[in-house]
Structures are given as structure tokens and as C-alpha cells.
N, C-alpha and C positions, 0 to 999 in steps of 0.2 A: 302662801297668801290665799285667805280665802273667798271665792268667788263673790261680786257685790250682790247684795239684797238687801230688803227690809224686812225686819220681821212685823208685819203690822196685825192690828186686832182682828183682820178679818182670818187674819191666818192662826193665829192663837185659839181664836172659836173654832175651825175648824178641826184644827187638832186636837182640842178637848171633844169636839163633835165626832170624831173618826174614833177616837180612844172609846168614848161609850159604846159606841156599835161596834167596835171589836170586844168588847165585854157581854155584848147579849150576844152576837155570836156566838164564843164560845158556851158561854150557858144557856143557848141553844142546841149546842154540840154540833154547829156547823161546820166549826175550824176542823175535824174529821171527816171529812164529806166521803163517801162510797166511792167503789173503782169508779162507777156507771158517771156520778156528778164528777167525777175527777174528769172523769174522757170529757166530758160535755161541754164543761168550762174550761176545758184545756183547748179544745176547739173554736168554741169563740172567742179565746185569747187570740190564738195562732187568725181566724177569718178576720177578725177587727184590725189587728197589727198590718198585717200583708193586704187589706182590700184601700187602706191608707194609703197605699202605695201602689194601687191600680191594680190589684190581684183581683180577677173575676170568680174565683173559684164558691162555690155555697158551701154551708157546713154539709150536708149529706156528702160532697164530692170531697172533701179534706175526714171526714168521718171515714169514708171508702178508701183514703188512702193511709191514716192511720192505722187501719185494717188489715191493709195489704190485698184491698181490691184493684181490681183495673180501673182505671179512671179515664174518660175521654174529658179533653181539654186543650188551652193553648199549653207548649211545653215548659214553656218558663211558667207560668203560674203555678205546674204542679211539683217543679225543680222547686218554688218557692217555698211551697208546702212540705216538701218533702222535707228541704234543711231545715224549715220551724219544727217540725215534728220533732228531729234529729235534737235541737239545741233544747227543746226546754222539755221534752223526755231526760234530757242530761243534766238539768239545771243545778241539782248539787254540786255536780263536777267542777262550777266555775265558782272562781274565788273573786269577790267583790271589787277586792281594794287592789287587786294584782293587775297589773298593765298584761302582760302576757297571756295571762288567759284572757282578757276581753278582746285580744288579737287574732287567739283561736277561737274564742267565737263565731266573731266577725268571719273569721275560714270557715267556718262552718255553715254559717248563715248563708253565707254569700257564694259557697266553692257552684263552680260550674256557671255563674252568672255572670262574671266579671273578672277581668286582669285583676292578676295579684290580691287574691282575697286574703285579709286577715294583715295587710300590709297598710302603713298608714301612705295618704296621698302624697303625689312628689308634683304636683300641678295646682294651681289656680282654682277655685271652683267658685261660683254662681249660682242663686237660687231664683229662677226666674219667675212671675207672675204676669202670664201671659206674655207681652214683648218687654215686660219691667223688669228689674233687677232689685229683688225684693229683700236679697242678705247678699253682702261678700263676705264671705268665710275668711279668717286670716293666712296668712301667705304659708304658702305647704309648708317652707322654713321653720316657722313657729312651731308646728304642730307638735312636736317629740316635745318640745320645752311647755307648752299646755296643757298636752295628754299626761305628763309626768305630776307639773303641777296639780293636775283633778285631781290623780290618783294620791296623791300627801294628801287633797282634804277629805276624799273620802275615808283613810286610814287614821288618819289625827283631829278630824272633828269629833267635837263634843252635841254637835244639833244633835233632833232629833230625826230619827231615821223617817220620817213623812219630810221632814224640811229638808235632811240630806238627800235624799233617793230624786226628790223634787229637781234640785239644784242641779244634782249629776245629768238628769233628764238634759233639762235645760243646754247645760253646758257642751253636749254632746253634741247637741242640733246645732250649737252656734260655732262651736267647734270645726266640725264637719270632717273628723279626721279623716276620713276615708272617700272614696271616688263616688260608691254609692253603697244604700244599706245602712245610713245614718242613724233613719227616723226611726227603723224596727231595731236598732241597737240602744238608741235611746229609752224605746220603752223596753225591751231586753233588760236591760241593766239595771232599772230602776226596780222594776217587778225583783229583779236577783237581792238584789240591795233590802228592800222590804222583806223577799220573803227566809232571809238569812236569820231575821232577827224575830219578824212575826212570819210564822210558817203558813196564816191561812192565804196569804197574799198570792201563796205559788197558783194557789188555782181561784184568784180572785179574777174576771176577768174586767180590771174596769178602761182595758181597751179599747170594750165597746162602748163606752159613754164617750171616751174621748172621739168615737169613729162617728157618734150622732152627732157631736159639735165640730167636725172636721173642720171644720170654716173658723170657726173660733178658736180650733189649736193653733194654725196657720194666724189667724189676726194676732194672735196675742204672742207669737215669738217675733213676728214683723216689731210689733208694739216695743218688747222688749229690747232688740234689734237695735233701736235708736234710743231707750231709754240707759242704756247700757247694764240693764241690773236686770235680775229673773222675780223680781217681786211679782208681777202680775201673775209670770207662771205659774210659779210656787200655789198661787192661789188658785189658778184656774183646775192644776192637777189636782190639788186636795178635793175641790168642790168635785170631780168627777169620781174619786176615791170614796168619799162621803157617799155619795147619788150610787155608786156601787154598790155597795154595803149595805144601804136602806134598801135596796132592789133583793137583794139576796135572805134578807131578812121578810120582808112580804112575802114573796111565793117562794121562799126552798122552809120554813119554818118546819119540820118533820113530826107524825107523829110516830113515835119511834114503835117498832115492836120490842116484846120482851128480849129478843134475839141479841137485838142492837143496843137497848141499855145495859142486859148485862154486860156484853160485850165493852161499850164504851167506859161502863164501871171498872171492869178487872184492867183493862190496858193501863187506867191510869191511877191504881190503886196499889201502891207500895208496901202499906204495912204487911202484920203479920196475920192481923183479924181483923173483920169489920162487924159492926150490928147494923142491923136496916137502917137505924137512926143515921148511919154514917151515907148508906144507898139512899136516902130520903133524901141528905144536904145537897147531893149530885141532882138526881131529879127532884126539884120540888114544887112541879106540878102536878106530880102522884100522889095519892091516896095509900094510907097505913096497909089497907087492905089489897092495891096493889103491890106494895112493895112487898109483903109477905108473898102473895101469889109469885112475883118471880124470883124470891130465893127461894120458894117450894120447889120450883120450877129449873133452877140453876141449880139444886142440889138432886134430883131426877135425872139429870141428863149428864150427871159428871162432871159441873164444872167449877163447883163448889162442895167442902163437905162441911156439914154442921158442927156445934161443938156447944155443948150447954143448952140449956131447955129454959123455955119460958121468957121471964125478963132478964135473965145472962144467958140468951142466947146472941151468938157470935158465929161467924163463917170464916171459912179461911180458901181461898184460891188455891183447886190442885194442879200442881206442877207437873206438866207435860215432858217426859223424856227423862 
């Protein structure tokens, strides 16, 4: 059965709204980002996720332990950091739709912080807001026969992976399968979910949008809570997805060197030959006269050789090893 929602128009624009900006992305050449923006935005994944959950630590200080610098700190904060580091350094490792690896996850996330990490809860649990009681989670009983259920929809949906990955979000928080370690499993999972299918997602961080409207993630699962459906969510996460996306597109835009276009040309170039006109359709923000310059350039340095003169000239990628 699959979890209630609506699919309403605000959600439909934003999905046509996230699909465009994953389209200049890419023909930005973003969805490749450098080791350097990969650490960067892997770190303000990991500080936004964990400071959700009262982690004091800065990015310099989770940078430092990424590192494998010394860090002064409180111990569990840097325990925190240390198994974020752990899990989504590994992220291909886990399999979306599988109950058992989101188990070992969750062991992973959570080892050293609490009884029985990776184990679903065998108790009662409470979300409190202030001296109120803001969620009751359903009775530990349930849990195996709910967690089993997500996992059929995540496996046997046909949505689309923004509205599935949404859903699971949701489901998990309200779920509450485990004692603690919920909240960072829920965006955990969902990040895995997206970026299974769209890979630039792995180092999207839109964590941190959700960590500026901290107040409003907490409103709107209350909201949901008593509504009994994740419609609001669904919408609230895309819009922070969205607002991700247009952020990374303003200031990471690159101007690439010739280094990097070739580079980014041969990785994803198959055939057997190309002409400039074929390097032009990849960058076509370059000039004729650029792109000549860096097949002069790529054919100098070994990393193409030429073949035919003039207007049947052709390049061909030479093979290493």
C-alpha cells in the first residue's frame, strides 16, 4: 500500500522546476564537480544534517576531521561527525530499496552513541516540543510491518524519484523506527534515493536549506502529523531541492580551463572520432577559434591524435595502457 499524499500543482511545477535546473547543471558541467567542491559540499551536507540535531561542530572542525586532523570538541559531536564522514564516504555501498542495509546504516551512523545501533526500536517513543507532545510515533509492535511496508514502495513505485525520495523522507520521521538517529536517516536515505538515479544529488547539499528553515521542517511534519498525509512535505522538501539548485547554479557556475573541458569532453565521449563541431555541441559557450586552440592543445600534450586536415579533420582519444 502506498503511503497517502497528493500530488498537487504546486508539486508538479516544482518538479518540472528541479528537472530544468538539473538540465543547466549539467550543461554547466556541474553534475562533475572537482575532488575539492566534492569535500566542500560533502561537508556542508554532513554540518547541516548533524547541527539539526544539536551538533556544535563548524565546517573547518568536520573539514579537520575529514582530514584526519586533531579536533578539540565535545566527544559526541566529533563521534557524530566521524560516522557521517564514514556513511556517506560509502554511499554507493547502500542499496535504497533494501531494509537491511538501511539497518547498517543506521549502525553505522549511530555505533558508539546509543544501545543497539542499526536495530529497529522495541519501546514507545515521543517527540516532544518543549513540555508538549508534538508526534507519537506508532507502537514499536508495528514498526517491522511499516519499515517492510516502505520498503515494497520504494521497490514497486512507479512516482517519480523527487516525489519517492520525498515520501520515504517523510515516512521515516513519522515512522521513527529506531530510538534515535531518525532525522539524519531520513535525509540519509533520501539523498541515497535521488542520488542512485540522478548522481549529482550525492553532493548536492540541500541539507543546508532545510537547516535555514529548521522551524519550518519541524512545523510542517507536526502539520502533516495530524493531517495524516505528507503532501505539505513533499512540497516543502522539493522547494528546498529547487532553492538548492538555483544556489549552486549562481555562484559555483565555472569558468572552466582548457584542462577541464578536455577532460570533461574525453570522459564522456564514446565514439570512435570526433570534429570540433561535435567539442563545440558540449561547450557552446566557446568560440570556433577556441575550440581549435584546445584540440591544438590536446593533441600537444598526448591526449588526442589528429587524423585528416582541414574540413575532414577528426580526433580520436588515445588509449592509456
Amino acid at each position: 500500500m502506498n503511503p497517502p499524499y497528493k500530488i498537487t500543482n504546486s508539486i508538479l511545477l516544482l518538479v518540472s522546476s528541479i528537472s530544468e535546473r538539473i538540465g543547466e547543471v549539467r550543461s554547466a558541467h556541474l553534475d562533475k564537480p572537482s575532488p575539492e567542491l566534492r569535500k566542500r559540499n560533502r561537508v556542508k551536507t554532513i554540518k547541516a544534517s548533524l547541527e539539526i540535531e544539536g551538533n556544535s561542530l563548524s565546517e573547518d572542525q568536520i573539514t579537520a576531521i575529514i582530514e584526519e586532523k586533531r579536533v578539540v570538541g565535545p566527544r559526541k559531536d566529533i563521534l557524530e561527525v566521524v560516522n557521517a564522514v564514514k556513511v556517506y564516504d560509502n554511499l554507493q555501498v547502500f542499496t535504497p530499496d533494501n531494509l537491511s542495509s538501511f539497518l547498517s546504516a543506521h549502525g553505522l551512523l549511530m555505533d558508539g552513541l546509543m544501545d543497539r545501533p542499526g536495530e529497529f526500536r522495541r519501546k514507545p517513543v515521543g517527540i516532544f516540543k518543549g513540555s508538549k507532545v508534538a508526534h507519537v510515533a506508532p507502537p514499536a509492535d508495528k514498526v517491522d510491518h511499516l519499515m517492510n511496508e516502505l520498503f515494497s514502495y520504494i521497490s514497486e513505485s512507479n512516482d517519480h524519484v523527487l516525489i519517492r525520495s520525498s515520501v520515504v523522507h517523510y515516512e521515516i520521521e513519522f515512522i521513527h523506527p529506531f530510538m534515535d538517529g531518525n532525522g539524519r536517516m531520513g535525509r540519509l536515505w533520501q539523498t541515497l534515493i535521488l542520488a542512485k538515479e540522478i548522481p549529482l544529488f550525492e553532493f548536492l547539499p540541500f541539507e543546508t536549506i532545510i537547516k535555514e528553515r529548521q522551524q519550518e521542517y519541524y512545523d510542517v511534519l507536526e502539520r502533516c502529523d495530524k493531517t495524516g498525509e505528507s503532501t505539505d512535505f513533499i512540497e516543502f522538501i522539493l522547494h528546498a531541492i529547487n532553492d538548492a539548485l538555483e544556489e549552486l547554479l549562481r555562484i559555483q557556475r565555472p569558468n572552466l580551463t582548457v584542462d577541464q573541458r578536455i577532460e570533461i569532453f574525453l570522459s564522456g565521449f564514446t565514439g570512435e572520432a570526433f570534429s570540433r563541431g561535435d567539442y563545440m555541441r558540449v561547450f557552446k559557450d566557446i568560440s570556433s577559434a577556441t575550440a581549435s586552440r584546445d584540440m591544438k592543445y590536446a593533441v600537444e600534450n598526448g591526449l588526442v591524435e589528429k587524423l585528416g586536415d582541414k574540413r575532414n579533420t577528426k580526433y580520436r582519444k588515445i588509449k592509456r595502457g
